[in-house]
N, C-alpha and C positions, 0 to 999 in steps of 0.2 A: 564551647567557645574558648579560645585560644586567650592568654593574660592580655596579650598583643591586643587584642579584639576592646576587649573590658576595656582598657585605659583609652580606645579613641571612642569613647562613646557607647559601647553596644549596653544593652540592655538584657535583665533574666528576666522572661517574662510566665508566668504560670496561668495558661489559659485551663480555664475549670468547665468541662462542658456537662449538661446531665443526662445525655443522650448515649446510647451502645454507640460506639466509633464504628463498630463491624456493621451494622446498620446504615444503610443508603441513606442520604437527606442531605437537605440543604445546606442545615447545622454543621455536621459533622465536615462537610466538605470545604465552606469555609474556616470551620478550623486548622485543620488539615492543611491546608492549601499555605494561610494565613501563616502557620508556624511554619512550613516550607522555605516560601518566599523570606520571613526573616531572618531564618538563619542561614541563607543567602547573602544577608546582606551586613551579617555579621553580629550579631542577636542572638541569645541565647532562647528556648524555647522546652516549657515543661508543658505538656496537655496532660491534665488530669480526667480520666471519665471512669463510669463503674464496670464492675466485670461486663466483660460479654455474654449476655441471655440463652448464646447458645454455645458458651464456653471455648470459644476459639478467641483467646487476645490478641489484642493488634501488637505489632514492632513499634516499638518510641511510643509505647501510653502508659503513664502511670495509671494502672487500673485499680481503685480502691470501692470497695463497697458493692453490697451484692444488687442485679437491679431487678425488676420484674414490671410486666407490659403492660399497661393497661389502654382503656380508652375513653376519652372525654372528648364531647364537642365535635362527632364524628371523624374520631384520627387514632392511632395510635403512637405511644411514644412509653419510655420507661421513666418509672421513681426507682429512687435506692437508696440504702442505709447505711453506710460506712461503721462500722465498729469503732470503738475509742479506743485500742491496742493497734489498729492496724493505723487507722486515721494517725493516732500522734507518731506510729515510723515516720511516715510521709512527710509529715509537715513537719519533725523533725528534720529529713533528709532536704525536704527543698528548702528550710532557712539557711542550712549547713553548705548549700549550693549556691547561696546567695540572692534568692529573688530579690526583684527588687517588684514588684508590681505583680497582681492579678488582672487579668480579664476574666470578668465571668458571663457565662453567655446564658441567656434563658432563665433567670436567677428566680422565679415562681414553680419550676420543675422541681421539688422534695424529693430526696432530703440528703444525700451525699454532696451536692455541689455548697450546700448552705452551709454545713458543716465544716468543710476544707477552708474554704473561704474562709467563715469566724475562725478557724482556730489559727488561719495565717496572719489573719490582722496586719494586712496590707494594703497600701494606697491602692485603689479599686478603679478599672473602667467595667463599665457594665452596659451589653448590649440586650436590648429586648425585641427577641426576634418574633415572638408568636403577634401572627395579627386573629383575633379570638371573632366569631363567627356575629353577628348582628344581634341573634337574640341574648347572645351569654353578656350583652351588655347591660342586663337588670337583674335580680334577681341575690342570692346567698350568694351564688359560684361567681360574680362580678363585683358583690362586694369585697370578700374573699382575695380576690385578684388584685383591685385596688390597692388593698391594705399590704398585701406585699409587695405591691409594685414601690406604691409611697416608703416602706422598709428600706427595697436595696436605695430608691433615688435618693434619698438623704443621706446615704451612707458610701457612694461612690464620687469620685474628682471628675470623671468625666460618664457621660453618658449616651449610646448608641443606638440609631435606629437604623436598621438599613434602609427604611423608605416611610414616608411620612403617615402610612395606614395604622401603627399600632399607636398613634398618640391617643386618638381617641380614648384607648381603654387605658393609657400609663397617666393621663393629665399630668403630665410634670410641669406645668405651670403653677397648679393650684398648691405645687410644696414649692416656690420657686428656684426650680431646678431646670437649667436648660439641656436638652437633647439634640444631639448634632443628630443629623443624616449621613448615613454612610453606606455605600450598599457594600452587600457582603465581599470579600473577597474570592477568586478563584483562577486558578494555573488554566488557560483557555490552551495550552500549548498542543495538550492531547488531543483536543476536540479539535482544533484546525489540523494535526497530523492526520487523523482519522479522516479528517473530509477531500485532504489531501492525496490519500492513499487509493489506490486500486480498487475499486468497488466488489462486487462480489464475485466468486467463478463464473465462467461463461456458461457456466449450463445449468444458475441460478438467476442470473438475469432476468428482470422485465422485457418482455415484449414492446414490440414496437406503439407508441403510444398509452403504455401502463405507466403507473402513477402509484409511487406506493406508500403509504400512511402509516405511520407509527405513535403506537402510544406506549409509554414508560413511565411506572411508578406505581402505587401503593394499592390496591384491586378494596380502597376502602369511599365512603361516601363522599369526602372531603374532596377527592379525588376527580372524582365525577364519570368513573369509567362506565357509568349505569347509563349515563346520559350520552356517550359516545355509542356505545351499545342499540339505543335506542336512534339514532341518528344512523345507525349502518346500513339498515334495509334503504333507507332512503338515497343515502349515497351510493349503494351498489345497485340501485334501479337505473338513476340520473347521469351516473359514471359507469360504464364497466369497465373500463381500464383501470379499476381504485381496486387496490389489496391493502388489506388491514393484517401489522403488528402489532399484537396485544404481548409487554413482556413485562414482567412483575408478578405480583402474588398480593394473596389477602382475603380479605372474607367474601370478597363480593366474586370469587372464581368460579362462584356455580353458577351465576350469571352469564358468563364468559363460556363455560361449559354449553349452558343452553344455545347462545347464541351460534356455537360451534356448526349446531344439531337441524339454524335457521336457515333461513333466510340469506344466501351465498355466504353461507357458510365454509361452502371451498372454497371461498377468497380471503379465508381470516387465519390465521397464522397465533398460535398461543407459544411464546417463550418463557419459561419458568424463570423465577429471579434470577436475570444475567450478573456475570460479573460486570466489573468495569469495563474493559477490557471490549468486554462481547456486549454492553451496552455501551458505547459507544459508535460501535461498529452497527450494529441497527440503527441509530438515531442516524449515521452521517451517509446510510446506504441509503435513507428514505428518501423521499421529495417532501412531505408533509408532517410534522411533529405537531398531534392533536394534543393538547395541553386544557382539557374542560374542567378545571376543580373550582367547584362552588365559591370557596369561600375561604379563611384563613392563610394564605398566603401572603406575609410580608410585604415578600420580592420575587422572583422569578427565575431563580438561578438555571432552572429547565431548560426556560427560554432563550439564554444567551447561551449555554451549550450548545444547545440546535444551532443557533445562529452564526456559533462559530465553525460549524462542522458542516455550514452549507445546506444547512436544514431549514426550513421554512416554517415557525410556528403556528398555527391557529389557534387560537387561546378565551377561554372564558376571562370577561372583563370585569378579574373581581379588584379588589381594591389592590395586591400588591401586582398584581403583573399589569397594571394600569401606567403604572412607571417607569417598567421597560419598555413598552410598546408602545411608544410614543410616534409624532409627527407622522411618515408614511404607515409607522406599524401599527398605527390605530384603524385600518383597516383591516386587521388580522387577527382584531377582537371580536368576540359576540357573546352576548346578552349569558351569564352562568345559570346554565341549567335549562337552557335553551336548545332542543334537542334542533328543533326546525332549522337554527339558524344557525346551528353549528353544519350541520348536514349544507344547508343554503353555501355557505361561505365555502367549504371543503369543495366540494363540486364546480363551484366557480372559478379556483383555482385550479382545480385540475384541468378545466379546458382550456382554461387559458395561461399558454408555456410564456406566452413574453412578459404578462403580468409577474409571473412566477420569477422569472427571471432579474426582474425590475425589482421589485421587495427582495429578491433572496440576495442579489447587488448591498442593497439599502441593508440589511441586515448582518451580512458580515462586520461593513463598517460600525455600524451601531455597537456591537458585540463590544470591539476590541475597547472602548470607554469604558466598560466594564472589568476588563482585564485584569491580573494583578497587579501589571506593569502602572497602569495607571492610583489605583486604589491603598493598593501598599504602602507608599508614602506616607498616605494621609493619616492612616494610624499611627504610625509612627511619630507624628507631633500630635496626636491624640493623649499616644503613653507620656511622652514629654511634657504638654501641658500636664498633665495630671500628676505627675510627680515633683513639679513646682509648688515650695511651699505655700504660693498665696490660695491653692487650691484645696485644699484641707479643708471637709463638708463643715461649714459652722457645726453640728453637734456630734462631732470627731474631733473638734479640737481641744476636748479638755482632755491633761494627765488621764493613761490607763482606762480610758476607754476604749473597745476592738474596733479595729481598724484607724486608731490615730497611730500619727507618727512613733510617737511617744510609747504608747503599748507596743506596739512593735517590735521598738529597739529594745525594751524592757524583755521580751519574750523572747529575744535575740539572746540578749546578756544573761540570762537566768539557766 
């Protein structure tokens, strides 16, 4: 960011994610997207995340800390460790850059992002993106959860959900800490270019009267490809104009294998992890974006991609895509894990083109609320309030404790 920029205003801002950037997700794309748009708008922007799991680092990421994959709560996602040689370059280099603020996202994911964070000891917005599955609501792994959620909330100026599903497990009232909603942000520009564009070669084309279904994403439980899977004989009985793209990867691929070997099986299409690029390009060529994940879902960023790219979602109605698919698009939800009624709904659309037409109408617009155009602002008097002095967590405000002002400037000067 230019000096010019600094003196009207812009802001350093050091988003800290705990997730592989090179890994597809929700997360990473609002990030992404998020530091995009504000240094557009004249904003300075550091993403801190851990190396790459598969060793290719992204352009513009501070990559610190080594990470490795695991899985909880039927998903996977990475933990990582940053060293304290490599850790203090960094936070060296970004005090010396001048942050003035952190966003930290997902702040229960250990143990690289908790690290940067403490050792920058900076005024804090903090988003909590995971919505955690109904039974992790009891138990050690929910107390556990709890007790760091209560950690970062008393310890951040402002605080972010993208959709009202994770309050349940954060209770930020019971620290009295209030949590804005804000759904994530994302550049819809590509997905409408994509829906925009020429559809596929003419000697790829559907046939007259075909209809053809896409699924995208993670080949794990969470996901629900098992339950799509299981919904397919029945849609390619009821429909035969319905073709299925399966594109992504994950454990549940010898599912997907099987299915290959069933039951119109010639009408199913396997795409190995697309790029961006060539996922999008199958979501905006579809008619139908099957969207079945159980459970954990915040928000729906899937869903407004489709929707912007003239894609049509069908979506399990777990608690975060309950909030994009509102007024007409609550017909375009069904029961998670519901194989019947995902099957029921899919098939009902497919015969019928002017319904399709009427919701995929209703769903572009819907989209663009989402947009960044729209959302972007709003963080930005997010960071603002929160760098107002009346905003300083009561037990951040005494001398030289991390993350007060005070320690700060002190770790600044020393």
């Amino acid at each position: 960011m230019t000096r010019d920029a600094r003196k009207s205003g812009g802001l350093r801002i050091v988003q800290i994610c705990p997730y592989d950037m090179a890994r597809p997700g929700g997360v990473q794309t609002h990030v992404r997207d998020l530091a995009a748009w504000l240094a557009g708008e004249g904003h300075a922007v550091r993403i801190v995340a851990p190396e790459p799991v598969e060793g290719v680092r992204q352009p513009g990421i501070d990559h610190c800390g080594r990470a490795r994959r695991v899985k909880l709560f039927g998903t996977g996602f990475e933990i990582s460790f940053a060293g304290r040689a490599h850790r203090r370059r960094l936070v060296a280099e970004l005090r010396d850059w001048g942050a003035d603020l952190v966003h930290l996202h997902t702040p229960w994911t250990p143990l690289m992002a908790w690290q940067v964070w403490r050792d920058l000891a900076l005024p804090t917005v903090t988003t909590f993106h995971a919505t955690l599955p109904d039974a992790s609501a009891r138990g050690l792994a929910a107390r556990a959860l709890r007790l760091a959620a209560r950690h970062f909330l008393l310890r951040s100026r402002a605080v972010i959900v993208p959709s009202p599903t994770p309050l349940a497990h954060l209770r930020p009232e019971a620290v009295g800490v209030a949590a804005q909603v804000l759904p994530p942000s994302i550049d819809l520009a590509p997905w409408r270019a994509a829906g925009e564009a020429p559809s596929q070669p003419a000697g790829e084309r559907l046939g007259e009267g075909e209809i053809s279904l896409v699924f995208l994403g993670r080949f794990e439980a969470r996901k629900g490809l098992d339950v799509l899977l299981d919904a397919w004989p029945e849609i390619a009985a009821r429909a035969s104009g319905v073709r299925l793209t399966v594109a992504g990867g994950g454990p549940m691929e010898p599912l997907l294998r099987s299915a290959l070997q069933g039951p119109a099986g010639d009408r199913l299409t396997f795409v190995p992890t697309p790029d961006a690029a060539t996922a999008r390009r199958l979501v905006a060529d579809a008619d139908l974006l099957a969207a079945p994940s159980r459970y954990g879902e915040s928000f729906g960023l899937v869903l407004i991609e489709a929707m912007a790219a003239g894609t049509l979602p069908v979506a399990a109605a777990n608690a975060g895509y309950r909030t994009v698919l509102t007024g007409p698009g609550a017909d375009l939800l069904v029961p998670p894990g519901d194989a019947g009624a995902l099957a029921g709904r899919i098939v009902a659309l497919a015969r019928d083109a002017a319904a399709r037409a009427a919701l995929t109408d209703w769903a572009a617009a819907h989209a663009t609320t989402f947009g960044i155009a729209a959302t972007g602002p709003r963080f930005v008097e997010v960071y603002r309030r929160a760098l107002a002095p009346d905003q300083v967590p009561p037990d951040r405000a005494l001398k030289g404790q991390p993350g007060s002002v005070a320690s700060a400037r002190s770790k600044r000067e020393g």
